[in-house]
Jmol script that loads the backbone (N, CA, C; Angstrom):
load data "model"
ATOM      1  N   UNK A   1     159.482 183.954  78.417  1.00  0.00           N
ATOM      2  CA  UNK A   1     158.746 183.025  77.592  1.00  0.00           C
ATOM      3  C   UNK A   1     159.683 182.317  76.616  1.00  0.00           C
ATOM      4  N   UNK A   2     160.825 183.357  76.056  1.00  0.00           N
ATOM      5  CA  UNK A   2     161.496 182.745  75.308  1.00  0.00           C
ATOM      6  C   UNK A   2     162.264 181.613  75.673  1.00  0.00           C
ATOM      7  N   UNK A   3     162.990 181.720  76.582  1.00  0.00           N
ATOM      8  CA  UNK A   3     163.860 180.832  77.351  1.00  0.00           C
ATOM      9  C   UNK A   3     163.096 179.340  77.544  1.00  0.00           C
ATOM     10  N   UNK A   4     162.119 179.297  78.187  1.00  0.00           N
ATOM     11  CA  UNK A   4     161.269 178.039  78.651  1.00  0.00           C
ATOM     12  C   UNK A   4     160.658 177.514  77.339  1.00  0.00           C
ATOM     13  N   UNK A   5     160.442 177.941  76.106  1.00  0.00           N
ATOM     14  CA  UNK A   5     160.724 177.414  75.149  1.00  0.00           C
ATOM     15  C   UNK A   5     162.041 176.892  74.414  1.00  0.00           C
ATOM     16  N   UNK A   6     162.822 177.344  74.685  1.00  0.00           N
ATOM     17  CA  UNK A   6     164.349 177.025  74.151  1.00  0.00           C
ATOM     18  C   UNK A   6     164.584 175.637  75.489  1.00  0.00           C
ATOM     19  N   UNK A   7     164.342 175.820  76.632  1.00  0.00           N
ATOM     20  CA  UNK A   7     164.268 174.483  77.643  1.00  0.00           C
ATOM     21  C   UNK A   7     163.649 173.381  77.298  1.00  0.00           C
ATOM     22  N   UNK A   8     162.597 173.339  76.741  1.00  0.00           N
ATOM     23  CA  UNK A   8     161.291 172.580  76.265  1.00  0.00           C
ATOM     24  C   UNK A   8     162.269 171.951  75.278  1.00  0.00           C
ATOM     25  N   UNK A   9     162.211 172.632  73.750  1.00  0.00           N
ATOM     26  CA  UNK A   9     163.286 172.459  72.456  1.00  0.00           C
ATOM     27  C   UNK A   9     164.317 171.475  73.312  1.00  0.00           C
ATOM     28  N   UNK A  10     165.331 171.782  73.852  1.00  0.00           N
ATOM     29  CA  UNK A  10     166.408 171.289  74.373  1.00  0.00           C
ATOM     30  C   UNK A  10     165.881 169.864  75.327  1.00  0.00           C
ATOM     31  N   UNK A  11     165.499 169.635  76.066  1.00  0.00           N
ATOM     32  CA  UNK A  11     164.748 168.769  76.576  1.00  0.00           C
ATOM     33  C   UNK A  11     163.896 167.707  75.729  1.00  0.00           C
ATOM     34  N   UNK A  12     163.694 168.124  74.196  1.00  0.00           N
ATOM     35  CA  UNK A  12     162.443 167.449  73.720  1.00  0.00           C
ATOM     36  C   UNK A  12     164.105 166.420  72.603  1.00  0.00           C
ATOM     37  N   UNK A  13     165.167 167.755  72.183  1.00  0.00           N
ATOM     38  CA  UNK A  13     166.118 166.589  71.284  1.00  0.00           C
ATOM     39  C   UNK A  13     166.653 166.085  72.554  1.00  0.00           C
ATOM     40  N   UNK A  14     166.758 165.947  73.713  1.00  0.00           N
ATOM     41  CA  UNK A  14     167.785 165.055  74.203  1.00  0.00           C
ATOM     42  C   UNK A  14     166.658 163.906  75.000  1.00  0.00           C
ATOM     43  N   UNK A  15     165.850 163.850  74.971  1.00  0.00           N
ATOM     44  CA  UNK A  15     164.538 162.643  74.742  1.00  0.00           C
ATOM     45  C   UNK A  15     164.821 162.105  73.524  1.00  0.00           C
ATOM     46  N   UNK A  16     164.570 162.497  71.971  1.00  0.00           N
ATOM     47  CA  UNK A  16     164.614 161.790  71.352  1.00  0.00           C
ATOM     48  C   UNK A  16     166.283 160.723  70.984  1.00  0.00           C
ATOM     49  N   UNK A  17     166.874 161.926  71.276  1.00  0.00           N
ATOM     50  CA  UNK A  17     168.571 161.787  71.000  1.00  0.00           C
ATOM     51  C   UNK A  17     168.660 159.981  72.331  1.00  0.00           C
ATOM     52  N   UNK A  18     168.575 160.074  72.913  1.00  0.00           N
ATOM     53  CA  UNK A  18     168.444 159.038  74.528  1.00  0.00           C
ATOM     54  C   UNK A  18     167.543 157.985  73.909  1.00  0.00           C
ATOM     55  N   UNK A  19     166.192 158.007  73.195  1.00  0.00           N
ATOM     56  CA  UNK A  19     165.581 156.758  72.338  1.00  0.00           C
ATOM     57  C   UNK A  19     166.415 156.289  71.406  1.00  0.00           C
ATOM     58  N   UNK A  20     167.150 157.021  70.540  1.00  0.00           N
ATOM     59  CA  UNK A  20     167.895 155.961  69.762  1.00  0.00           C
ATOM     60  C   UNK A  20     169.427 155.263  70.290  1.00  0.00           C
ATOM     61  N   UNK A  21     169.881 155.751  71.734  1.00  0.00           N
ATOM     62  CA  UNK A  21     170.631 154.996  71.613  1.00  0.00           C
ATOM     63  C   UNK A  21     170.327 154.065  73.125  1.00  0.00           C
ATOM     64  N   UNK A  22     169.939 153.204  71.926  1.00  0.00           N
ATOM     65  CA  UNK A  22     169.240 151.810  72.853  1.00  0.00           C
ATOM     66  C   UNK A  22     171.149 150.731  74.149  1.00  0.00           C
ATOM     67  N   UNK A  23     170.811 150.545  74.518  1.00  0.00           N
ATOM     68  CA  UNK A  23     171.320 149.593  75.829  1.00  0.00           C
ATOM     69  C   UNK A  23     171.846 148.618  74.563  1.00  0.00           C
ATOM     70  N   UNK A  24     173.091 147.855  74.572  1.00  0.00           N
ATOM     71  CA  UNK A  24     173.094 146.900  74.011  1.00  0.00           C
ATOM     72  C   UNK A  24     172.271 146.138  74.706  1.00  0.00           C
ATOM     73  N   UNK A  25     171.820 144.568  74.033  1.00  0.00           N
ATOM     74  CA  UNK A  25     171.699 143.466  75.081  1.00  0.00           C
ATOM     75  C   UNK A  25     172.621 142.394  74.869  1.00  0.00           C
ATOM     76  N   UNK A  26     172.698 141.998  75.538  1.00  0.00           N
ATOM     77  CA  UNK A  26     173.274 140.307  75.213  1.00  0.00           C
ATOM     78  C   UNK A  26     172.336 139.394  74.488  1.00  0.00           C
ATOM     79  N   UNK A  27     173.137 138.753  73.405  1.00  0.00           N
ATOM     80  CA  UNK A  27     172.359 137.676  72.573  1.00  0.00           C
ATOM     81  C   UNK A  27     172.859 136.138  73.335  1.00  0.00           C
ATOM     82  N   UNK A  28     171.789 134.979  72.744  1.00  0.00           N
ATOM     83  CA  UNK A  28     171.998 134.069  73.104  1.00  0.00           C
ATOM     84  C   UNK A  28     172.890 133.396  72.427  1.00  0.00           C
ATOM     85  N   UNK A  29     174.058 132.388  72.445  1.00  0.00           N
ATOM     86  CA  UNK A  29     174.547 131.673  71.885  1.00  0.00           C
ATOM     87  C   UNK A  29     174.149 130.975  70.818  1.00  0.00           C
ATOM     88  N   UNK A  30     172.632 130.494  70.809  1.00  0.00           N
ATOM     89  CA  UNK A  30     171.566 130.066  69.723  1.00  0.00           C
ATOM     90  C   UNK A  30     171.644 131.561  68.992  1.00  0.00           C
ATOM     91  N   UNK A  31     171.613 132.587  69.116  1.00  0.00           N
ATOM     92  CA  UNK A  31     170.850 133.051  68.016  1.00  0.00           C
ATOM     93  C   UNK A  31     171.912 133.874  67.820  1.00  0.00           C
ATOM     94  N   UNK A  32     173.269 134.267  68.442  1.00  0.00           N
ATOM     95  CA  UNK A  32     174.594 134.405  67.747  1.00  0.00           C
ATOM     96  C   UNK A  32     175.007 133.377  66.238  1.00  0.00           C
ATOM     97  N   UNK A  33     174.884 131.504  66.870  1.00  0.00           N
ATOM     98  CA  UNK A  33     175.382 130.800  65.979  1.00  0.00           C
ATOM     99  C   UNK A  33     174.585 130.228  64.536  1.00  0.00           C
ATOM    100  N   UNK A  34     173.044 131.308  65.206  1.00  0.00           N
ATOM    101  CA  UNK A  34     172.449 131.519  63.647  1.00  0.00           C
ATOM    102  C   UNK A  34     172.367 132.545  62.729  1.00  0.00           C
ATOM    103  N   UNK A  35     173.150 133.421  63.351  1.00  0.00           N
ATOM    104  CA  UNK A  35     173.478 134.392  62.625  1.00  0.00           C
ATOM    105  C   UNK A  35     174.964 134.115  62.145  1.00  0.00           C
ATOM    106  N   UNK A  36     175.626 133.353  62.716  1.00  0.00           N
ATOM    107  CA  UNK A  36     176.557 133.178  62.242  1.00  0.00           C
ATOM    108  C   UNK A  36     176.686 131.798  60.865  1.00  0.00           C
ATOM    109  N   UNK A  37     175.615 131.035  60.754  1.00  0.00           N
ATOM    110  CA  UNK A  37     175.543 129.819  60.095  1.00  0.00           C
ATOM    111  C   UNK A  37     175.101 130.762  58.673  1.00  0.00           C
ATOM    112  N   UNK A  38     173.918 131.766  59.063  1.00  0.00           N
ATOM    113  CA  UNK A  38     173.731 132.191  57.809  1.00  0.00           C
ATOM    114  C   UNK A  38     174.190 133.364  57.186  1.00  0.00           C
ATOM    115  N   UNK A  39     175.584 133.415  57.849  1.00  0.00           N
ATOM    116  CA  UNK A  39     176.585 134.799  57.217  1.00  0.00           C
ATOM    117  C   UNK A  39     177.804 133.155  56.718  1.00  0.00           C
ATOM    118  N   UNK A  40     177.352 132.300  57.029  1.00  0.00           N
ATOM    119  CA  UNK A  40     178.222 131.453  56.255  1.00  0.00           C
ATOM    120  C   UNK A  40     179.889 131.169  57.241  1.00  0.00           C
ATOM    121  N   UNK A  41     179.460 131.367  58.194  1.00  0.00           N
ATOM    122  CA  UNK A  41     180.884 131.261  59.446  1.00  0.00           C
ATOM    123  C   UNK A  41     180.374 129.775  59.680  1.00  0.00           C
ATOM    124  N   UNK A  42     181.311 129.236  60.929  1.00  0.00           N
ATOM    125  CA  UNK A  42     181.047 127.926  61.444  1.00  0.00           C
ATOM    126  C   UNK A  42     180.185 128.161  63.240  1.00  0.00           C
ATOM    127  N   UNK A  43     179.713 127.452  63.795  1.00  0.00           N
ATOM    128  CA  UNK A  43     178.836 127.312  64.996  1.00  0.00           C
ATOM    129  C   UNK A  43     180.129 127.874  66.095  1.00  0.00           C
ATOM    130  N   UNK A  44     179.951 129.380  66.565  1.00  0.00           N
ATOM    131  CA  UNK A  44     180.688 129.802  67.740  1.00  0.00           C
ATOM    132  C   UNK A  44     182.219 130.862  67.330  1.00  0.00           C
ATOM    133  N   UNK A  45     181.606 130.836  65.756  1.00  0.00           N
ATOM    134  CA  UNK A  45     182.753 131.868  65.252  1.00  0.00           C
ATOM    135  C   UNK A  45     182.515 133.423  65.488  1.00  0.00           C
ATOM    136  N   UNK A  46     181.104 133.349  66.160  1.00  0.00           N
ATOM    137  CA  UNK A  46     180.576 134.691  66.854  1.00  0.00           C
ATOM    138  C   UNK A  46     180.488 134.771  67.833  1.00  0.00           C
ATOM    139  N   UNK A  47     180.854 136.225  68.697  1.00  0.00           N
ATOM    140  CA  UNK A  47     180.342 136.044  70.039  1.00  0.00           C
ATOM    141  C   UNK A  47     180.653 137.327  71.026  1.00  0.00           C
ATOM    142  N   UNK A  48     180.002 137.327  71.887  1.00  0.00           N
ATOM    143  CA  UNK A  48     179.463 138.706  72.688  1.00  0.00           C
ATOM    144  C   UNK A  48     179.946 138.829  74.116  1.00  0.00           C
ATOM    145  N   UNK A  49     180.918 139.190  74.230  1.00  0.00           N
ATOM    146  CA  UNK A  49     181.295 139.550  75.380  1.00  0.00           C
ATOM    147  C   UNK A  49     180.553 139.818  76.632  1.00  0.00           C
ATOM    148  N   UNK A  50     180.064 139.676  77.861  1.00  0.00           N
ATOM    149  CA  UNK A  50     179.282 140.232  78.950  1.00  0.00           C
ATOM    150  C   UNK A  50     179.882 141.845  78.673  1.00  0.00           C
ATOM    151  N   UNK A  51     181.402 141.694  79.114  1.00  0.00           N
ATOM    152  CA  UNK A  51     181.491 143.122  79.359  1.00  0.00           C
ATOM    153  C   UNK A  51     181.542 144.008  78.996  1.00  0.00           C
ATOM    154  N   UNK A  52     181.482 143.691  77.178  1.00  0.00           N
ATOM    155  CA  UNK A  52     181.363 144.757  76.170  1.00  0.00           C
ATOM    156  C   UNK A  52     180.409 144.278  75.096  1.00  0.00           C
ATOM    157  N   UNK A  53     179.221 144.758  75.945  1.00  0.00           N
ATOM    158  CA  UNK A  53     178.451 143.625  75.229  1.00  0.00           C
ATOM    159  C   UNK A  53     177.541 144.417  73.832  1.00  0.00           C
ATOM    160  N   UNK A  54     178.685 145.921  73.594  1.00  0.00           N
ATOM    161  CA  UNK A  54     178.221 146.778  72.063  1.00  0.00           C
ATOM    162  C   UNK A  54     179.148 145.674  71.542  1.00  0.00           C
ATOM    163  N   UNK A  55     179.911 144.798  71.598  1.00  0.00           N
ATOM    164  CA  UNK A  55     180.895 144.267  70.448  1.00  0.00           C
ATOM    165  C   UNK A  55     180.615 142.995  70.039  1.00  0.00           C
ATOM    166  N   UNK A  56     180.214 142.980  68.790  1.00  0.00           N
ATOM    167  CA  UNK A  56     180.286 141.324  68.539  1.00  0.00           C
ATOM    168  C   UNK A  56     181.452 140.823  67.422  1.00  0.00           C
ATOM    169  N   UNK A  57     181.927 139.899  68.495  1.00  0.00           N
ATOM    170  CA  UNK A  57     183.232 139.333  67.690  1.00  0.00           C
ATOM    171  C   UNK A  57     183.098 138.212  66.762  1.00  0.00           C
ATOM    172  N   UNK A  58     183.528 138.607  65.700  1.00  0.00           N
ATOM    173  CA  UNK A  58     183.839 137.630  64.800  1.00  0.00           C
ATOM    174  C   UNK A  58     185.520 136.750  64.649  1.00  0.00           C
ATOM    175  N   UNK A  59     185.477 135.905  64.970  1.00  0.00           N
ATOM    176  CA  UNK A  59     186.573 134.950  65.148  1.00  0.00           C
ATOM    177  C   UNK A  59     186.753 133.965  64.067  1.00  0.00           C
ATOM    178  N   UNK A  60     187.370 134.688  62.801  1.00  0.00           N
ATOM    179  CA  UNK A  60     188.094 133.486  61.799  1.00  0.00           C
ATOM    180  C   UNK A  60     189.054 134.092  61.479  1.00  0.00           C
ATOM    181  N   UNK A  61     189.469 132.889  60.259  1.00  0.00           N
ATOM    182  CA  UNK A  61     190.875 133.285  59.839  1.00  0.00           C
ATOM    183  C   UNK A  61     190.184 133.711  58.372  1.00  0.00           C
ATOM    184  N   UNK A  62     190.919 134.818  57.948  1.00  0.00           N
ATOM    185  CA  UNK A  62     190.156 135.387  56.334  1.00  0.00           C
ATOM    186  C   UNK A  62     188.815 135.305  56.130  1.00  0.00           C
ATOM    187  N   UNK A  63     188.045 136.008  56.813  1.00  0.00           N
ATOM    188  CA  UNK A  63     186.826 135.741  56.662  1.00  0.00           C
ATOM    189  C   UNK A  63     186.810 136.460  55.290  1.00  0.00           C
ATOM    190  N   UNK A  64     185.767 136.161  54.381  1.00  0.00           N
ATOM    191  CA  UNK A  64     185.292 136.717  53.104  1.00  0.00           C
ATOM    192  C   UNK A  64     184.609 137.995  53.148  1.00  0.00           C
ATOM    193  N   UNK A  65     184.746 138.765  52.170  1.00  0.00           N
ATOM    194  CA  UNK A  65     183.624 140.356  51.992  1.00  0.00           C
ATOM    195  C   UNK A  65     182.532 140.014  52.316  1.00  0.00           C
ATOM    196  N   UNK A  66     182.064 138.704  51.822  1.00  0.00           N
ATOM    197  CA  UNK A  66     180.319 138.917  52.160  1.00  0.00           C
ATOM    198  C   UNK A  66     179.736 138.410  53.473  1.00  0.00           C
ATOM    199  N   UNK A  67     181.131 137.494  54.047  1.00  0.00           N
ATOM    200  CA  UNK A  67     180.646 137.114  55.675  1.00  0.00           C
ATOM    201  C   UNK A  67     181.077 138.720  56.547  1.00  0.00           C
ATOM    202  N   UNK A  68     182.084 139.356  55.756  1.00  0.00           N
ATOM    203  CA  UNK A  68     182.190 140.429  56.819  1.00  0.00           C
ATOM    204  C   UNK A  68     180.845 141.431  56.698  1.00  0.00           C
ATOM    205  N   UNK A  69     180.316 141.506  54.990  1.00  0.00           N
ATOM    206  CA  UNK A  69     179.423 142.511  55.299  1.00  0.00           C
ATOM    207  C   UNK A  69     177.856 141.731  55.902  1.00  0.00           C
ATOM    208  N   UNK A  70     177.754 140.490  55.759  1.00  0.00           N
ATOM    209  CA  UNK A  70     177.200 140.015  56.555  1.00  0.00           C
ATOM    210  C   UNK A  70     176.646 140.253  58.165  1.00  0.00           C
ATOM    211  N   UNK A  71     177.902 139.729  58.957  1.00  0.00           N
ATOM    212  CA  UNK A  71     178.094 139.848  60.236  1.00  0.00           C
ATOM    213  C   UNK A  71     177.862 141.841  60.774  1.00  0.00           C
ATOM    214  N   UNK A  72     178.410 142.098  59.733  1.00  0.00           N
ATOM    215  CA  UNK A  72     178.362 144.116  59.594  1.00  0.00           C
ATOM    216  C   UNK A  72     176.886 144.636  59.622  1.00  0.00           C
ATOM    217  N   UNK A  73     176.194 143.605  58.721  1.00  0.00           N
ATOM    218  CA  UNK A  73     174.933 144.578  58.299  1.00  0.00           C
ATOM    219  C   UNK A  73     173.745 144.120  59.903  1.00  0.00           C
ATOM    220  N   UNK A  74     173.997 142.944  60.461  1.00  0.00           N
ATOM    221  CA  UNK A  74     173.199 141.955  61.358  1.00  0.00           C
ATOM    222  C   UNK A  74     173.689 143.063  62.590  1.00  0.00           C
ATOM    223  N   UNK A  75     174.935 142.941  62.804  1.00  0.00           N
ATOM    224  CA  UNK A  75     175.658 144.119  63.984  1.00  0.00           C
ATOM    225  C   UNK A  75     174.978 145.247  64.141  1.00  0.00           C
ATOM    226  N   UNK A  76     174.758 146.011  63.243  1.00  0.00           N
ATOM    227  CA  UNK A  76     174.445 147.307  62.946  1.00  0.00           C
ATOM    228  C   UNK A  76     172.687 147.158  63.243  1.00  0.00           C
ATOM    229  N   UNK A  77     172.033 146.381  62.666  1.00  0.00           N
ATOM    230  CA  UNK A  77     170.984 146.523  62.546  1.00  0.00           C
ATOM    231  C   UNK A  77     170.277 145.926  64.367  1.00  0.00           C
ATOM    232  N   UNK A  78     171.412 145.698  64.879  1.00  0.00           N
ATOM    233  CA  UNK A  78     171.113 145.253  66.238  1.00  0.00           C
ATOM    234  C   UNK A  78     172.089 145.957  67.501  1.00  0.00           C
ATOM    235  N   UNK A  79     173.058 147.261  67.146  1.00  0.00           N
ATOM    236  CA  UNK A  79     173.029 148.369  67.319  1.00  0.00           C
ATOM    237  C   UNK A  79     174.561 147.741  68.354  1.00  0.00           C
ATOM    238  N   UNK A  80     175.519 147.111  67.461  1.00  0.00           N
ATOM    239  CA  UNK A  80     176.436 146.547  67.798  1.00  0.00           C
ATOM    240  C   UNK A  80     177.283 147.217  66.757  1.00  0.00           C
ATOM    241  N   UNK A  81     178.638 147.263  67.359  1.00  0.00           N
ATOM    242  CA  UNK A  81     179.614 147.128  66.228  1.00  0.00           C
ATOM    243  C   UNK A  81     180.402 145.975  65.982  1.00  0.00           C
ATOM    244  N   UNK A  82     180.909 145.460  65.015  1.00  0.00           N
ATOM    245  CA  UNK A  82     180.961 143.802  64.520  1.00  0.00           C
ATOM    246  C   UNK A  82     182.891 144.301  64.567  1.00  0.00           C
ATOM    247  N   UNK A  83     183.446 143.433  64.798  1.00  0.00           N
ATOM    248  CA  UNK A  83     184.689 143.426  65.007  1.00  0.00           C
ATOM    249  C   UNK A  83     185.272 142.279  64.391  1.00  0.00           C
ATOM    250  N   UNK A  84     186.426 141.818  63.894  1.00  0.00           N
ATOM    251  CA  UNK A  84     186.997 140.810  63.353  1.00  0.00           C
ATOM    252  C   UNK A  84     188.086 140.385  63.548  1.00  0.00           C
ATOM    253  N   UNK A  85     188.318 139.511  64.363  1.00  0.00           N
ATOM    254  CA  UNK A  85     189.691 139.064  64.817  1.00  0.00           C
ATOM    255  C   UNK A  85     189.597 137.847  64.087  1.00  0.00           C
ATOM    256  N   UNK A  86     190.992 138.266  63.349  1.00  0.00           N
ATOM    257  CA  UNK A  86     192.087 137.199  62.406  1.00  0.00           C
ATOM    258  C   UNK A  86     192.954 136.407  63.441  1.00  0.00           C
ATOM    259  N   UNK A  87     192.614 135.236  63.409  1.00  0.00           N
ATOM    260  CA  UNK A  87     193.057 134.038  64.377  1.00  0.00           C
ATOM    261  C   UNK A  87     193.966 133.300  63.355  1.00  0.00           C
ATOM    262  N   UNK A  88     195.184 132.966  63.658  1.00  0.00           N
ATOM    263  CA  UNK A  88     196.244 131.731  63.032  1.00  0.00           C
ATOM    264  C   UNK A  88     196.378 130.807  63.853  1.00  0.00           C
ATOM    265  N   UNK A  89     195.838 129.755  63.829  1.00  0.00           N
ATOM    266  CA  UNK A  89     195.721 128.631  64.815  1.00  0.00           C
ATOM    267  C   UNK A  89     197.129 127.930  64.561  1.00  0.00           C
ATOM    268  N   UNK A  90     198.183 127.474  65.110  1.00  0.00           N
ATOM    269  CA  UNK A  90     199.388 126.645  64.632  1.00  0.00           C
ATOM    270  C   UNK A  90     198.639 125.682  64.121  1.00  0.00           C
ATOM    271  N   UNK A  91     199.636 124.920  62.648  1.00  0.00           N
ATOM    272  CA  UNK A  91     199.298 123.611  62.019  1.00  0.00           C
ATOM    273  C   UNK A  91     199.809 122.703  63.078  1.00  0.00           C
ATOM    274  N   UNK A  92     198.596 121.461  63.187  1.00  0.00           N
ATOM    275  CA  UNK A  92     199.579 120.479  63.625  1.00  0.00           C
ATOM    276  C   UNK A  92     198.828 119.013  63.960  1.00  0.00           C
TER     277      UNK A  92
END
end "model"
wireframe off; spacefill off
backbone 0.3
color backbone group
C-alpha cells in the first residue's frame, strides 16, 4: 500500500513539475517589435531564433538598465531567456 502511494506522490510532482515548463513558442515579428518599441529599442532590435526559440535576442549597442530590465522582465514572463548581444557596427 505504501509503495503505490509513494508512485501516485511521485507521478502527481512530475505532472505538475511538466505543467510549468511550458514549450517555448515562436513570437511574431509584430509582436517582438512591440515589445521592443515599448522597452524603448528600435523596430527588429529583437528577435527569436526558429532554432532556439527559449532565446530572445536583443541586438544593440549599450542598451540601457531599463531596456535590459525591460526586455528581461517581458522574456521571463513569456518563459524565455533574454540575451544581449553588443553589436559595433563600423563608422562610415
Amino acid at each position: 500500500m505504501r509503495g503505490s502511494k509513494l508512485t501516485a506522490a511521485i507521478f502527481l510532482v512530475i505532472g505538475l513539475l511538466s505543467a510549468c515548463a511550458t514549450p517555448a513558442r515562436l513570437h511574431t515579428e509584430s509582436q517582438l517589435n512591440d515589445v521592443a518599441l515599448g522597452c524603448g529599442l528600435a523596430l527588429g532590435e529583437l528577435i527569436q531564433d526558429e532554432s532556439e526559440k527559449k532565446l530572445l535576442l536583443a541586438i544593440r549597442t549599450e542598451p540601457t538598465d531599463q531596456q535590459r530590465a525591460c526586455v528581461s522582465r517581458w522574456a521571463r514572463r513569456n518563459g524565455l531567456k533574454a540575451v544581449f548581444v553588443n553589436m559595433q557596427f563600423p563608422a562610415g
